[in-house]
N, C-alpha and C positions, 0 to 999 in steps of 0.2 A: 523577417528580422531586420532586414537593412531598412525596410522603410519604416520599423517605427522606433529605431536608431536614430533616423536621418530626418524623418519627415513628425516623428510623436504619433503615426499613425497605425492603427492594426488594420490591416489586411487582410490577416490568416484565420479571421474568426468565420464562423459560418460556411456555405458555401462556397468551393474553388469558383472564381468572374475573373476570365481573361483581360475584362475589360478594366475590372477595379486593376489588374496587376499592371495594364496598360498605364494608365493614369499615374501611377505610382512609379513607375519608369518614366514617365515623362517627367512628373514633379521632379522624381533625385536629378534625371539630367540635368532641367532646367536649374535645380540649385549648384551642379559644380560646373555649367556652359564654360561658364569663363576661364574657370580654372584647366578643364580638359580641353576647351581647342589652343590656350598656351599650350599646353605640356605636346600637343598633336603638330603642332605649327613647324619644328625646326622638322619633323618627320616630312611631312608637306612637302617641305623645301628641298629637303634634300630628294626624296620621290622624285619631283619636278626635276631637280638640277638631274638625275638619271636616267630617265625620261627623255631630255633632251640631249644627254649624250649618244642614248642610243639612238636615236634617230640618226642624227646626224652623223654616227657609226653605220648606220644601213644604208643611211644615201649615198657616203661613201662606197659601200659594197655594190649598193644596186648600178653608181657610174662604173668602177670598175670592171664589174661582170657585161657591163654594156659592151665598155669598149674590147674587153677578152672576143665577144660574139662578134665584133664588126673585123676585127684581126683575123678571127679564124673564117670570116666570107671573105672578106680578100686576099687568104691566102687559098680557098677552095677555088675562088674564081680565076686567078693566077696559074692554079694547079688545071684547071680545065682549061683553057686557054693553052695551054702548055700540049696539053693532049689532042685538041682538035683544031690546032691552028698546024 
């Protein structure tokens, strides 16, 4: 229905062809490309700009949890030293 809306084409006569329905999806893409990667773009943006928050939220975590591991060896080594000195 959509592509002989979209396109003036029938499709749905004869035989079901994955291929004809291929084709036909690609034509309607191709007719609104421009209009759907606008409409997709601010989506894009904002994806990315969250994206790069969170990383830079886990690089964050991953330095902190570093430095928690290297506090708790020197306070273990501290604590044995303590024991066998």
């Amino acid at each position: 229905v959509l592509a002989k809306e979209r396109l003036g084409i029938d499709i749905q006569n004869g035989e079901h062809s994955s291929v004809v329905d291929a084709k036909a999806t690609m034509l309607l893409y191709r007719k609104v490309k421009d209009q759907w990667e606008k409409e997709l773009a601010p989506r894009r943006y904002r994806a990315e700009k969250m994206k790069e928050k969170n990383k830079a939220r886990f690089d964050q975590l991953r330095r902190e949890v570093a430095e928690q591991k290297e506090q708790l060896r020197v306070q273990q080594e501290k604590h044995l030293r303590g024991i066998y000195d």
